[in-house]
N, C-alpha and C positions, 0 to 999 in steps of 0.2 A: 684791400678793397672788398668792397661787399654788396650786390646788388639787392634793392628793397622793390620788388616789382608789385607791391599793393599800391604806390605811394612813384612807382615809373622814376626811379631815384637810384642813385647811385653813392654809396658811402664808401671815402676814400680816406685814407691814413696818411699824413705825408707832412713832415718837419714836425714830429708830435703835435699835431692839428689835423680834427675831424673836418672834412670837406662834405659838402654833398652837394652832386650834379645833375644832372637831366640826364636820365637812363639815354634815351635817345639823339640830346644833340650833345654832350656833354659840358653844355654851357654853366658857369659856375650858380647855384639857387640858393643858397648860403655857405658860413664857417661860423661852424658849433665851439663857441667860446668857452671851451676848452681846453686848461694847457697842462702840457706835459705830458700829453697821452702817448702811452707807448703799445699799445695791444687794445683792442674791442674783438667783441664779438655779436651776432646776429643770433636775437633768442628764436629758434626755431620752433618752440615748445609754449607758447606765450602765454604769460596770465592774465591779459588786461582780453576782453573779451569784444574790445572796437578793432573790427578788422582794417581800419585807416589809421591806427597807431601802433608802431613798432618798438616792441623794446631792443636796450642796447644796453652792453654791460662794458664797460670799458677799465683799464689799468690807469692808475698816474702815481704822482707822485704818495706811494705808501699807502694808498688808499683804491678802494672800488665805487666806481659810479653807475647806477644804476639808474638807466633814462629811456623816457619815452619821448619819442618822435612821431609827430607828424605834421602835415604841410603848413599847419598855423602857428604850431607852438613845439621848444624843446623843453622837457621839464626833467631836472632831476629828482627821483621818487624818493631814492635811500642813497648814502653812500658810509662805506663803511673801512674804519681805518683797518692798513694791515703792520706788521711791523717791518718790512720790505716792501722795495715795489715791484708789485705783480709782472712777471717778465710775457707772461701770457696765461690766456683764458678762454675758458669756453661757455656757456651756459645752457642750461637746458632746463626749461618749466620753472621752477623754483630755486634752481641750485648750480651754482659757479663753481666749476673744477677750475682752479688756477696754479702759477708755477712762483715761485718767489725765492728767489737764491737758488739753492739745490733742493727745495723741497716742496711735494704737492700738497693744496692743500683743498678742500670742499667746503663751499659758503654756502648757508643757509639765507639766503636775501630775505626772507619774510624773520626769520627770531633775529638776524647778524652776528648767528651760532657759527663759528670757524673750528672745523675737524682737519685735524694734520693727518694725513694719508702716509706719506715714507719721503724718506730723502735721497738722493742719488748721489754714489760717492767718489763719479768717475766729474772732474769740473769740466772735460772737454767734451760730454757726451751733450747735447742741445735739447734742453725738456721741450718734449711736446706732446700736447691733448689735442684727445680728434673726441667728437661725440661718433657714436655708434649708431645708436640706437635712444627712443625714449627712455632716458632716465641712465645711461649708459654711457660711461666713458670709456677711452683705451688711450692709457699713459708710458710711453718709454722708459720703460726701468731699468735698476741695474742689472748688469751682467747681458745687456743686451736683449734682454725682458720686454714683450710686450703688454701691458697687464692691464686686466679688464676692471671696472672700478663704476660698480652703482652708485647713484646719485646718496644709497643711506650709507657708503663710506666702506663697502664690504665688496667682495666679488664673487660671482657665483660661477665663474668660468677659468679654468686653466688659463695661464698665460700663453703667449707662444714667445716660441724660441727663433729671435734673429739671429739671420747667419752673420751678420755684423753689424757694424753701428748706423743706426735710419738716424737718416735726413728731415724725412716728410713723410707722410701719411696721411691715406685718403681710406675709404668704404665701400665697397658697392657689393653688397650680400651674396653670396655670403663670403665675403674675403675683402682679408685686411692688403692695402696695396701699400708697398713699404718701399720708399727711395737709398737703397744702399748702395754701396760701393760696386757691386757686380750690377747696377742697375736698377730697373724694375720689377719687384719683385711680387706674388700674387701668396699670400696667406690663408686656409681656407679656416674659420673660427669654427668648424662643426671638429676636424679632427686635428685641430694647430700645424697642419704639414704642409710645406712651402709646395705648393703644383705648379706652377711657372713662374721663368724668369725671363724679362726681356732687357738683350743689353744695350741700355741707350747711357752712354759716358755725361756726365757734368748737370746732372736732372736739379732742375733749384728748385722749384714745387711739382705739387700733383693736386688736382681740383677730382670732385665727381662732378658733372653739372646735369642733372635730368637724365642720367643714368650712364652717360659717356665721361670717360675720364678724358682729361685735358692734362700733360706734361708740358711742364717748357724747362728750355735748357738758356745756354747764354744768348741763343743766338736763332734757336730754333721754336716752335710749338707743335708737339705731338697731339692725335687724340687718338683712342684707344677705344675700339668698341669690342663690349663684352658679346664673347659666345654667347650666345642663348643655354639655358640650360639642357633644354630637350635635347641640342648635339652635344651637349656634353657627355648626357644621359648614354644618346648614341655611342658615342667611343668609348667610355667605358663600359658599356656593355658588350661590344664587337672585342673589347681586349677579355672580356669575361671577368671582369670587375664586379660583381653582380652588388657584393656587399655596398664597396661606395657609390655605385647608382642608387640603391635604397638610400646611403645616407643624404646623397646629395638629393633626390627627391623631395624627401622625409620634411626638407630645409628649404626647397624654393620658395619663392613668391610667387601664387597662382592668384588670379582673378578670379571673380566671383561666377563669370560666367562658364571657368572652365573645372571648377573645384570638382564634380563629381567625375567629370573625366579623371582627372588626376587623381582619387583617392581609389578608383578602379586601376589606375596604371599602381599607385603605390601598392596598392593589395595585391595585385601581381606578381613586383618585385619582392614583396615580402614572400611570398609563395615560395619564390624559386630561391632564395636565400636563405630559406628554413629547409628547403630540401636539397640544398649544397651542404649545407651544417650540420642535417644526418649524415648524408651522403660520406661524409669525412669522417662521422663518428663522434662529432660533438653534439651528441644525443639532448643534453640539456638544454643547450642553447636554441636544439632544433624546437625543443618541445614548447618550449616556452613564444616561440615566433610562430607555431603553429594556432600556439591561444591569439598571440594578438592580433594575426591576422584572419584567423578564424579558416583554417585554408578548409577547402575542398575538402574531406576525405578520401574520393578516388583516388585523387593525385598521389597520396601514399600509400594505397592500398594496392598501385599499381606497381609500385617501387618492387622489384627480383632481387630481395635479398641475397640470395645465395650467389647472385653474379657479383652483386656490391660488395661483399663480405667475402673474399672468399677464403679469408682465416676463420678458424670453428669459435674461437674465443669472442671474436669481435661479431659472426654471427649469432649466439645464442645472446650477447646483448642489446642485437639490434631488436632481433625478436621480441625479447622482455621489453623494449619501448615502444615497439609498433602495437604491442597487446594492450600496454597501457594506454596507449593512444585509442583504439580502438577502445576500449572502454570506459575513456572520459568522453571522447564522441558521443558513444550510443547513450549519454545521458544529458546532450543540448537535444533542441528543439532545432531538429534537421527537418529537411523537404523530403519527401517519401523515395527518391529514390537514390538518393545518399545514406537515409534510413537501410533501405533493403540492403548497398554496396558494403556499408558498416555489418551489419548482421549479417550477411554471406562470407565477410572475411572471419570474425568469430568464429562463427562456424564451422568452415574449413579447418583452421587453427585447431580448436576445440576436438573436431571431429579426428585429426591428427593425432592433438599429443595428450588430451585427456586418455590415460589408461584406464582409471578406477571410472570413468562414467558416469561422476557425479553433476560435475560443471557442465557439460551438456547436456543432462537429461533439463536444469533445473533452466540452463537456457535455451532449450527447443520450444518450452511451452510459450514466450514468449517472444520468437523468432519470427522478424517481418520480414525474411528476405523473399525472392519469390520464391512460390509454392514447387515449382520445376526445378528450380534449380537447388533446393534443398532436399528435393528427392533426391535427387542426382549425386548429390556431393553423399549423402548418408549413405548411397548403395555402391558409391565407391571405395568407402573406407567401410562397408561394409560393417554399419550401426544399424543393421536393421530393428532390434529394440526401440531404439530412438526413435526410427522413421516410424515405427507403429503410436509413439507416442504423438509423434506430430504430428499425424494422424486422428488419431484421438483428442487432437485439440484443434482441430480442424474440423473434428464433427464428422470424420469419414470414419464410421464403424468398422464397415465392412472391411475399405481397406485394408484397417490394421489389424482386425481377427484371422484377413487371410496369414499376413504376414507371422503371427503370432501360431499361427495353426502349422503355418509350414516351420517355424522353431520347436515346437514342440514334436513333431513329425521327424525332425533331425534333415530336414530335406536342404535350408540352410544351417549355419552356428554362428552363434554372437555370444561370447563368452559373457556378457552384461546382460543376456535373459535374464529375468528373475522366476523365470519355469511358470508351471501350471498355474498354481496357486493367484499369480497374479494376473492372470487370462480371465480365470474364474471372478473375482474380485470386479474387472472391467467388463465382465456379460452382465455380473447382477447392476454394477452403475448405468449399462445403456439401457437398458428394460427394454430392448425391442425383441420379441420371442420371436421372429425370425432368425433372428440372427441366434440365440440361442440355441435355436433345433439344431441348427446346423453347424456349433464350433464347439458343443460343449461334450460331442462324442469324445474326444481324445483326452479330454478332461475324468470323463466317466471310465476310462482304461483304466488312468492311473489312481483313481481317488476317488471313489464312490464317495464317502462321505461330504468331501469338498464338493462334487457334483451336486450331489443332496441341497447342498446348503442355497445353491442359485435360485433352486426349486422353491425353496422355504422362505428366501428374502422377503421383505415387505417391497422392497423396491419391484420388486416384479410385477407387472399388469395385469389385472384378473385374466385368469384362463380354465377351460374346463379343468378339475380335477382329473376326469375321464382319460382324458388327454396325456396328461402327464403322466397317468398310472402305465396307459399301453406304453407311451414311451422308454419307461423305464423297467420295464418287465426284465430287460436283458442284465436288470444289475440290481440284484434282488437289494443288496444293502442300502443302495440310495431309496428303492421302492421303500422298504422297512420305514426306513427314515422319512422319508416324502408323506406316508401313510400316518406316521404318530402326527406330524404336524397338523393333517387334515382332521382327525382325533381334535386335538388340543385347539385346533380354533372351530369347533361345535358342530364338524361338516355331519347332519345326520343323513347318513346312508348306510343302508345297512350292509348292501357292499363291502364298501369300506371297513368297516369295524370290523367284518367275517373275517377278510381278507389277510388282516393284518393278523388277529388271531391266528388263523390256520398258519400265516407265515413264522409266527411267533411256536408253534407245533414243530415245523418242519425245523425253524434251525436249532429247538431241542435237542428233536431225533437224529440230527446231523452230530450235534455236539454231545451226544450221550455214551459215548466212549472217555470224556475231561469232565465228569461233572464236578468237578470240585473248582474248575474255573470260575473266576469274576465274573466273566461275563455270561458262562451257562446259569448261574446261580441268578444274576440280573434277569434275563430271560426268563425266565420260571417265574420270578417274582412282578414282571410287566406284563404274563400273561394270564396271571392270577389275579393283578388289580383290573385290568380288563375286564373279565371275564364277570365281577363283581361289581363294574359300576357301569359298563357301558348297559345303553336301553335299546340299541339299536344291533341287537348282536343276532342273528338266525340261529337261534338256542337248539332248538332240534338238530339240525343239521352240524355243530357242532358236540353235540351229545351222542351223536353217533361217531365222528372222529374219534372223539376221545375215550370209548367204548373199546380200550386197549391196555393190555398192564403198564404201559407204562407211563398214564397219565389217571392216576386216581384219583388224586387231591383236584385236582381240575375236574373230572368227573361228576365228584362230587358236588363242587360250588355251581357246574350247570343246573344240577339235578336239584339243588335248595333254588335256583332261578325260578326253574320251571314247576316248583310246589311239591316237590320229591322230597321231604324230609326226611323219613322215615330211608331211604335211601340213602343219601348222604349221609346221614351219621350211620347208617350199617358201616358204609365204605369207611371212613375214619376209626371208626370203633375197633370192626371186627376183621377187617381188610389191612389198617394201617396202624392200628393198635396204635394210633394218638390223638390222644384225648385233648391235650390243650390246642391242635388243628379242631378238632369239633366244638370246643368252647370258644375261639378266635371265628367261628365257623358263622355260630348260633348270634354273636354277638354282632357280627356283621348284619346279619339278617332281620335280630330284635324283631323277633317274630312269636311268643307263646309256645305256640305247636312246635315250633323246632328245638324249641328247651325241653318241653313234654316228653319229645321225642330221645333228645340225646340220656333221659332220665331212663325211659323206659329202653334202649340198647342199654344202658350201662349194667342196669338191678338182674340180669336176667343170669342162671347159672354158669354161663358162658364164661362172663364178665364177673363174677363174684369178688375179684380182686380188684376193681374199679370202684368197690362200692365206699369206699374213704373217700376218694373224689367226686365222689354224688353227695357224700354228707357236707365235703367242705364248699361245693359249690351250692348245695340249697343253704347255707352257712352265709356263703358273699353274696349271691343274687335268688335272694327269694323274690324280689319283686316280679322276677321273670318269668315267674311258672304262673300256669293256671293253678292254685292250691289244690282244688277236687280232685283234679285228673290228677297232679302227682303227687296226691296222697293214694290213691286208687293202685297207682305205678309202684310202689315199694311194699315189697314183701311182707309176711304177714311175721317173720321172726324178726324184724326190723324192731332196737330197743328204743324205747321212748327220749330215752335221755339223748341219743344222737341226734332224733329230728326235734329236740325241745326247740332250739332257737329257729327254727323252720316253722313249726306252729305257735312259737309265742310270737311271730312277724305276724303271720297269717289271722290270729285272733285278735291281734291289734290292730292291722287294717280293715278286719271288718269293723270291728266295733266303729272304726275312727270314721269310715264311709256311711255307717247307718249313723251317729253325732254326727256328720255334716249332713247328709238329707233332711235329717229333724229340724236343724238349723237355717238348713235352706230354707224349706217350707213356711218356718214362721215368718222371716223376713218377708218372703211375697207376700202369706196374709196381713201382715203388717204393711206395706206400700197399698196393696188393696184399699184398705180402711183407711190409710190417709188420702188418697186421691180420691177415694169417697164424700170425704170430708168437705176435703178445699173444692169438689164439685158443686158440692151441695153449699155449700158460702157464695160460690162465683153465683147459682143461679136464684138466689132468694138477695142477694144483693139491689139493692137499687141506685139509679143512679137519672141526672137530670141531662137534658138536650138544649144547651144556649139559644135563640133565637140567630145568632151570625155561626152555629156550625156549622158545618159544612162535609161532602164525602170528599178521604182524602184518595181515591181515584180519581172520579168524573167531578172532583170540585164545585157539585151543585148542592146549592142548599136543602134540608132534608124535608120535606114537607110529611105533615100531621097521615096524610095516606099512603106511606113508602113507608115498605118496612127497612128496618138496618139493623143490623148488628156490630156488636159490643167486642174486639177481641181482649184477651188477659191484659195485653198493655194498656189500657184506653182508647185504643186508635178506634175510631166509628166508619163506616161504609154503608152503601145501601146494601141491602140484600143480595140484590142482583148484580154488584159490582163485586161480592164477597169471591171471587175464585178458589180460594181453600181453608178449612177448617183450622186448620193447623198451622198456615204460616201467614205472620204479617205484612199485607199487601206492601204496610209503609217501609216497615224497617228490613222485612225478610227472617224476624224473627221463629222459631219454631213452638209450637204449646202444643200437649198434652193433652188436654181437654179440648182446646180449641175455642171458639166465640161463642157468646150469649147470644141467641136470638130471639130479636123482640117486633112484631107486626102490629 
């Protein structure tokens, strides 16, 4: 029997005849002429979409009828032969799960498509179909098999395993209730495992009715109300079940109004079931219920490995997943102070068991934990390099130049310093010269030149020169250095240029015990182009310095500065007896008089054996001499044939200087007489004044008693509007002659 409560009716089965009654008096309201029915069933799932007719699928003889019912009319819609008659059926939506001999079978009511499911080969076991679920059946199969069976003829769930042969079968989510020999028995479909049995002897059905089971026996009716879930949840939680409270959660039926409670409670158990499953050392399973439920990160960052673990094996690989953990965290989109708890356990970590100091250096710069507490963890694993870095990325200079002062000092050690050099490096990146005054002393101990270089950055902020010279007094080689820079970017003072010269003396005379060193040799050579190009040099004042044997050649090139030729080349000549020094000398200076000069030390009895190098150089550079004077200069035994190419230069450039005077001269009188010309054309020219001319300044017409003028282009003006001879008011062109004037 089957209650149809749209319709307050009752359908009942009884001598193969469909009855139906009045739900409430049970007074008989027809019999559906129908015969030989042995089995119906109530579509739960309907396709007809009048909620006042119900469908009915019923068995008879070899065939399925498929009808709709309601209080005016019974109509059969389809009915479809089978080759047995259907010993029982179920339907749901579209599709009839039915039984027929020993085997099941699945009808398609809309095509009258018939799929055979499986046969069962025990003939005393009793087939029975229960619907599940939309679109879901569960069939008693062989070997004691409960087996799940979609309406498209397949299944998508484990069977479960009776513990002997059912009777009857009811549903009530999530568990299968099965009528066997030991009773009532409760099946859960999430993990197929029987969790209760009740023993009630001789059970002939089992109903679900609105969510209460109903049992009867021969004599008796039971009804069965389910636990609620949430105590179920309770006791197996109180037994530390934790696993199957998630599952049984994971699986309830919750209402709409209480779903966000409960996916806060599932998130929960998922929590504490991913940190039972590290906890145990099923790291993967942990990691993986850590993604899906997105836990907390505190919650395992609080986890005391080394209590949990307390084998070394199974600690270093708890480690290895909590660090992975931690570093697929630090890359979701966390709240800021799960942020900082992630990046303070790193940290620690890092700050631990990195030796080489790479992995932390590259993850301090980007390290949000808080600012105290990363102080803290760095000065107890003593990284103070680090701290100075994160530091420095934090914008606190000073900070970390102390910290960095007191490692170079030796006052702390951090085997991960990278020394001076990189102290240096991070004063010239801040460019505050406070802080340079004050951190770059110990830098200047060990490395003048590195010192040097902070000085010399472009990064650094204008600052006096002055400044920096007293500063650096105490380390002549950085000064050295500081001073060519201020050279090299145009600073004129003549200070400075002195300064650096005379310094340039001193570490001569210092180094004049190794002259044959590189860098004495360098020296000499930076002091000589100095001295040669600077304009800003106190030339007296070092012309007395140098007023010493051991600087002639420098002497020298002051004394050609200062117009001392005749000096200088003595020194070279007769002092240093070298000559290609006073030809390198003369040639620097391309001056006349100092060719003159180095001609007349050479020719003199002194020098008699220099006089081949006076013939070969008025030979290359005649053009350098004044001719008179150093023909005047060379002796009077002097033969002709040596200075021939000397005076055949000298007779050639006069000649060729008085041909181009001649030549000059004519061209000018030639341009003369043509601007003469084209003068005398412009002003005997005439020319006519239209009646609509007009001045192209003051745009007024020219009247008969204004004068105006004519310029070389055409353009007209009045007189008085004329501003220049020469240039066109209109166009801005330029002329020569300039405009006609006519009054």
């Amino acid at each position: 029997m089957k209650a149809i409560s749209a319709l307050t009716q009752l359908l009942v089965l009884s001598n193969e005849t469909l009855t139906v009654l009045d739900l409430e008096t049970l007074a008989l309201v027809r019999t559906l002429k129908f015969k030989s029915i042995n089995s119906f069933h109530l579509n739960e799932n309907p396709l007809n979409e009048d909620p006042f007719t119900v469908e009915i699928c019923a068995g008879s003889k070899k065939k399925i009828l498929y009808i709709h019912l309601s209080d005016e009319h019974v109509k059969i819609i389809k009915e479809v032969s089978t080759s047995l008659t259907p010993s029982t059926l179920v339907m749901d939506g579209a599709h009839i799960c039915f039984a027929m001999g020993f085997e099941y079978c699945m009808l398609d009511i809309i095509s009258g498509e018939i799929q055979q499911l499986f046969a069962v080969d025990n003939p005393q076991q009793p087939l029975i179909i229960h619907r599940v679920s939309k679109g879901e059946f569960l069939l008693s199969g062989p070997g004691g098999l409960g087996v799940f069976v979609l309406s498209q003829g397949f299944s998508d769930k484990p069977p479960i395993n009776f513990s002997s042969q059912v009777s009857a079968l009811a549903f009530h989510h999530p568990y299968i209730i099965a009528v066997c020999r030991q009773g009532i028995c409760f099946y859960s479909i999430i993990d197929q495992q029987c969790k209760q049995t009740i023993a009630i002897d001789n059970v002939r059905s089992i109903v679900n009715g609105d969510g209460r089971i109903f049992a009867s026996s021969l004599i008796d009716l039971f009804a069965l109300l389910p636990i609620s879930w949430e105590k179920q949840l309770e006791k197996l939680l109180a037994d530390n079940r934790i696993e199957e409270a998630l599952v049984l959660a994971a699986n309830a039926h919750i209402s709409s109004n209480d779903r966000e409670q409960h996916k806060l409670m599932i998130k929960d158990l998922e929590e504490k079931v991913a940190l039972l499953r590290f906890s145990s050392g099923r790291f993967l399973d942990a990691m993986e219920l850590f993604e899906t439920c997105n836990i907390d990160p505190r919650k395992v960052i609080d986890l005391d490995l080394e209590q949990m673990f307390p084998e070394e094996e199974m600690r270093n690989s708890s480690v290895v997943v909590f660090l992975d953990f931690l570093q697929r965290w630090r890359l979701k989109c966390l709240a800021p102070d799960q942020r900082m708890a992630v990046d303070l356990a790193l940290l620690k970590y890092l700050a631990r068991n990195d030796d080489e100091g790479v992995q932390l250096m590259d993850f301090i710069v980007d390290c949000q934990a808080e600012s105290s507490e990363t102080c803290d963890c760095l000065k107890t694993f003593q990284r103070f390099h680090c701290l100075a870095t994160y530091y420095i990325s934090k914008q606190k200079w000073e900070e970390a130049f102390c910290i960095w002062d007191r490692l170079m000092k030796s006052d702390i050690e951090d085997v991960h310093f990278l020394g001076y050099p990189h102290v240096a490096e991070q004063l010239t990146k801040c460019g505050d010269i406070s802080l340079i005054w004050r951190f770059s002393g110990e830098i200047f101990k060990r490395d003048e030149e590195m010192g040097a270089k902070i000085f010399t950055s472009e990064k650094i902020p204008a600052v006096k020169p002055r400044a920096v010279i007293d500063y650096l007094r105490n380390y002549p080689k950085s000064l050295r250095i500081f001073l060519e820079f201020l050279i090299e970017k145009k600073i004129d003072e003549e200070s400075v240029h002195t300064q650096l010269a005379m310094m340039y003396i001193d570490d001569i005379k210092l180094s004049d015990l190794n002259r044959n060193s590189p860098g004495h040799r360098m020296t000499i050579n930076k002091l000589r182009s100095l001295l040669r190009t600077s304009q800003k040099l106190e030339l007296v004042k070092l012309l007395e310095i140098l007023d010493t044997p051991g600087f002639p050649h420098e002497h020298a090139i002051v004394c050609g500065r200062l117009g001392q030729h005749s000096t200088a080349i003595n020194t070279f000549i007769n002092y240093l007896k070298d000559f290609d020094a006073a030809e390198e000398y003369c040639a620097c200076l391309d001056d006349p008089e100092a060719w003159n000069a180095l001609l007349a030390a050479c020719v003199t009895e002194a020098n008699v054996h220099m006089f081949d190098r006076v013939a070969d150089l008025l030979r290359r550079r005649p053009h350098q001499f004044d001719v008179p004077t150093a023909l005047l200069c060379l002796p009077d035994s002097t033969k002709f044939n040596v200075i021939a190419p000397f005076v055949n230069f000298a007779v050639r450039e006069a000649l060729h200087e008085k041909r181009m005077k001649t030549i000059e001269k004519a061209l000018h009188q030639m341009d003369n007489l043509t601007n003469k010309y084209e003068l005398k054309i412009l002003e005997t020219e005439s020319f006519s004044i239209q009646p609509s001319s007009y001045c192209c300044v003051c745009k007024k017409r020219f009247v008969v008693t204004d004068g105006f003028v004519r310029y070389p282009n055409g353009v007209l003006t009045h007189s008085k509007c004329a501003t220049s001879r020469h240039v066109c008011p209109l166009t801005g062109h330029l002329f020569q002659f300039g405009f006609q004037y006519n009054s």
